[in-house]
VEXNU-413850 format. One line per 2 residues: number of its first residue (from 1); their letters; for each residue x, y, z of C-alpha. Coordinates in steps of 0.1 Angstrom, whole numbers. Layout:
N
NUM = a = X Y Z ~ ...
! end
This chain:
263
1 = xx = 73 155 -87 ~ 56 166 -50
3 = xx = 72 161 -19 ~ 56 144 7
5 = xx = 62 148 39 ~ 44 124 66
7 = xx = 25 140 91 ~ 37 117 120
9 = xx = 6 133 145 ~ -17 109 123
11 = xx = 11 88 106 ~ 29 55 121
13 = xx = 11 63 157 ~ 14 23 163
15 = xx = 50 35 174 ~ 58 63 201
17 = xx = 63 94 185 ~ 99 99 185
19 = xx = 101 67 168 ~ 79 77 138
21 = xx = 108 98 129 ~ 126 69 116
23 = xx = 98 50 100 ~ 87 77 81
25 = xx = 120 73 64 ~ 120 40 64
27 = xx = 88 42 43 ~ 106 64 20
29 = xx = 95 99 35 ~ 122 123 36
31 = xx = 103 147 54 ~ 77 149 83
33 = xx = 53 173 100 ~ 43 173 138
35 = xx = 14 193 148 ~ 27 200 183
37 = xx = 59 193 192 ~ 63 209 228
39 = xx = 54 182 249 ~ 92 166 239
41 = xx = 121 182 247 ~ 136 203 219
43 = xx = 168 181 222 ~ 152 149 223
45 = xx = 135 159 187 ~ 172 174 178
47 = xx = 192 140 177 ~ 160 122 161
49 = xx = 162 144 133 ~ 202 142 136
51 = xx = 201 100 133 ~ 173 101 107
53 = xx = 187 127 85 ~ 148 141 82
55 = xx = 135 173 73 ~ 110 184 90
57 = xx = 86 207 65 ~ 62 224 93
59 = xx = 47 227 129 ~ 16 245 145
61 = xx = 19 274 168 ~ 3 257 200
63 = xx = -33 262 201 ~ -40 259 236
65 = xx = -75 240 247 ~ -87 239 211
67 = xx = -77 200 206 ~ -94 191 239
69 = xx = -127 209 228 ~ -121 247 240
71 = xx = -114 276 220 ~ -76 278 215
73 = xx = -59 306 217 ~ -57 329 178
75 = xx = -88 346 181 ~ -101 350 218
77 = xx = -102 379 232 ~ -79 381 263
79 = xx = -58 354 251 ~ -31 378 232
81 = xx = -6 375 258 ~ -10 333 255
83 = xx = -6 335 223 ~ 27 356 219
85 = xx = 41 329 245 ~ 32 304 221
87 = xx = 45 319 189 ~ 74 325 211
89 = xx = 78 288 218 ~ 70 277 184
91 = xx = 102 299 170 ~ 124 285 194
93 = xx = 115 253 181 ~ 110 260 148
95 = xx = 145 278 143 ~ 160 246 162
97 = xx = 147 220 136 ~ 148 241 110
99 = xx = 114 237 96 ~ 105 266 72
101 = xx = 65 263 80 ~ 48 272 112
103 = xx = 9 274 113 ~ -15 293 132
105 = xx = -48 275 142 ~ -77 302 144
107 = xx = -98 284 167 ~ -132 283 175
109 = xx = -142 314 197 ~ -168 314 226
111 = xx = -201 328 212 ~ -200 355 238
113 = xx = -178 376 217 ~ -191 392 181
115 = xx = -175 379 150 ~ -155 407 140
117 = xx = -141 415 172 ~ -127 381 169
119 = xx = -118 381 135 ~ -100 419 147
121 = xx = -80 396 178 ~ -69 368 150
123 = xx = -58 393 121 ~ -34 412 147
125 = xx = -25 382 160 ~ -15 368 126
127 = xx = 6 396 122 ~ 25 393 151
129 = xx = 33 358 141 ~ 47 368 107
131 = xx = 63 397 123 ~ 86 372 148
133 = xx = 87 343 121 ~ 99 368 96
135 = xx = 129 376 120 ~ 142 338 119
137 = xx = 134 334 80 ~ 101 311 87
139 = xx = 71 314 69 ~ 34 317 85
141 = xx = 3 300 74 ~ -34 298 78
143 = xx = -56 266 73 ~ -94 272 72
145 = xx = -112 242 92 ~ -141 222 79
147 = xx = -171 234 99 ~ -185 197 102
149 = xx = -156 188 117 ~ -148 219 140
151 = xx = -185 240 140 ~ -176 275 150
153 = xx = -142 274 135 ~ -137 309 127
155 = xx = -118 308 93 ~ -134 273 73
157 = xx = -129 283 36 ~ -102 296 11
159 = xx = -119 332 10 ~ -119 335 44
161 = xx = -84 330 52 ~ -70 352 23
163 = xx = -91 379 36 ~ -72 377 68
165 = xx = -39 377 54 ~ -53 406 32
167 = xx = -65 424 65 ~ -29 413 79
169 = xx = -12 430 54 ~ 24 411 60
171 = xx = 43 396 33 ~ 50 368 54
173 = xx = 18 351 56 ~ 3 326 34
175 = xx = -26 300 28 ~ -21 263 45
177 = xx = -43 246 21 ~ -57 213 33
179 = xx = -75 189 3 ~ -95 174 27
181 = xx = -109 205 47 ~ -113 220 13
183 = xx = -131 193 -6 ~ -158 192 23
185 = xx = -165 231 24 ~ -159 240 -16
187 = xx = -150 216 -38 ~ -136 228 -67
189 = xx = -97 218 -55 ~ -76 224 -93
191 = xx = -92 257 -98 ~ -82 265 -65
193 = xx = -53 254 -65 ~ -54 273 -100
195 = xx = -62 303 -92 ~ -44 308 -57
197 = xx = -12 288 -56 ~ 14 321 -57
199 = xx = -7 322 -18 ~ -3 285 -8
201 = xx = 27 282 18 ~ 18 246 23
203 = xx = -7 219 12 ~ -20 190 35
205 = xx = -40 164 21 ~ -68 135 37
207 = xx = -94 118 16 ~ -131 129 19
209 = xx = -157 118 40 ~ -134 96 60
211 = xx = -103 115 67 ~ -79 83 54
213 = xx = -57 77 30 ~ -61 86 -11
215 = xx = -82 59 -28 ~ -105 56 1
217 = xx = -129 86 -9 ~ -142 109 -36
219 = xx = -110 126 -43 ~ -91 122 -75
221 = xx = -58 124 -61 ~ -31 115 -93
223 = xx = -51 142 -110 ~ -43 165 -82
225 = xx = -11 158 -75 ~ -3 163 -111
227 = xx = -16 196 -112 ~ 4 207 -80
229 = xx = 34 197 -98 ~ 29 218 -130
231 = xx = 16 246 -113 ~ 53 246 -98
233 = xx = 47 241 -58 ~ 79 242 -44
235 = xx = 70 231 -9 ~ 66 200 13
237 = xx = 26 182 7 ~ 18 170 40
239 = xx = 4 137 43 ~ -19 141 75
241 = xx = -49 115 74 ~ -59 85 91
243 = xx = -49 56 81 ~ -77 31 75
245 = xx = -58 -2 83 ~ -24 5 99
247 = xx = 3 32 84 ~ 20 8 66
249 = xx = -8 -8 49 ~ -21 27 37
251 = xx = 12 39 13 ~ -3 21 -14
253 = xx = -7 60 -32 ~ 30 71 -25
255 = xx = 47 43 -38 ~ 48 63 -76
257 = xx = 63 87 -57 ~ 94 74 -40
259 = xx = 120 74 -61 ~ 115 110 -67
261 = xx = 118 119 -25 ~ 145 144 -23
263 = x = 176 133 5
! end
């Protein structure tokens, strides 16, 4: 059976962050996800994670302005240096807390510069990231963005991604695939899934249009969670929606799934 782990950036945010640790587990998570970590002290997440006895299954490399409506820092020419600081940062944490995924964010680029150059800036940069996460034995993904979500993202679908990793050319980097981002650009999620899951380092999930929880949307979730279980996916699948009417009140999906959470 998957495991879930809950993405506590969107997840139990009626409750300070720390704090979502334990209700995560509480709910019957035995895993969670935090998108950036580094405005908490590394120790202050340590004995969390100590009390709850949680996994944690990834965090992002810090993307800079991108959340507050800039242009983050993956694929922006004369941002190299703030990026190595950040995939610096992120493998002190991610080492710490143990968390075998770390994703990089490509970011949405100022128009100023041509495509490829920036595509050139983010495939050396992925490669740098794989290059110090390979060192500490943690995995690097990509996730391609919606572009009605984030227009100007520079990697938005499946294809794009894989052809930076290609262009990479490390053995350490893989596809974040998220349902959500996915269903609104292609479609077409089991044949996907299908056809590229020896690429997939990790797999996030939201229903579509609204970005909630499964049974909300257009997504027929039990028949693909089914097929990421027999196509073998070993790793964490990352709850990371928003809920429609409170965490709690937005489980209804996992509850098949409990019983069959790993400690």
């Amino acid at each position: 059976m998957p495991q879930f782990s809950a993405n506590i950036s969107t997840l139990f945010c009626e409750l300070p962050i720390l704090d979502r640790i334990a209700a995560a587990r509480k709910a019957g998570f035995r895993a969670v996800e935090i998108q950036f970590p580094y405005d908490i002290p590394l120790d202050q997440w340590l004995e969390k994670k100590r009390r709850t006895k949680m996994r944690i299954a990834l965090i992002n490399v810090s993307a800079g302005d991108l959340i507050s409506g800039g242009s983050g820092l993956a694929a922006v020419p004369g941002r190299e240096a703030q990026f190595q600081a950040a995939v610096e940062e992120c493998a002190r944490y991610a080492k710490a807390l143990s968390a075998p995924v770390v994703n990089v964010l490509a970011g949405r680029p100022p128009a100023e510069f041509e495509r490829a150059r920036c595509m050139e800036v983010f495939v050396n940069n992925l490669r740098h990231a794989a290059n110090v996460m390979a060192d500490i034995g943690v995995r690097v993904v990509t996730e391609p963005i919606n572009m009605r979500a984030q227009p100007g993202f520079l990697i938005s679908t499946t294809a794009e991604a894989l052809q930076a990793i290609d262009w990479a050319g490390h053995d350490n980097l893989a596809l974040q695939y998220d349902l959500y981002h996915a269903q609104i650009m292609e479609g077409d999620l089991l044949n996907t899934l299908e056809t590229n899951m020896a690429r997939i380092g990790h797999i996030q999930f939201a229903d579509v249009p609204d970005r909630h929880e499964p049974g909300t949307g257009e997504i027929n979730f039990p028949r693909v969670f089914e097929a990421i279980d027999a196509l073998g996916y070993k790793g964490s699948v990352g709850a990371e929606y928003n809920p429609s009417a409170g965490t709690e009140n937005s489980l209804s999906w996992f509850q098949p799934f409990k019983k069959s959470q790993l400690i």
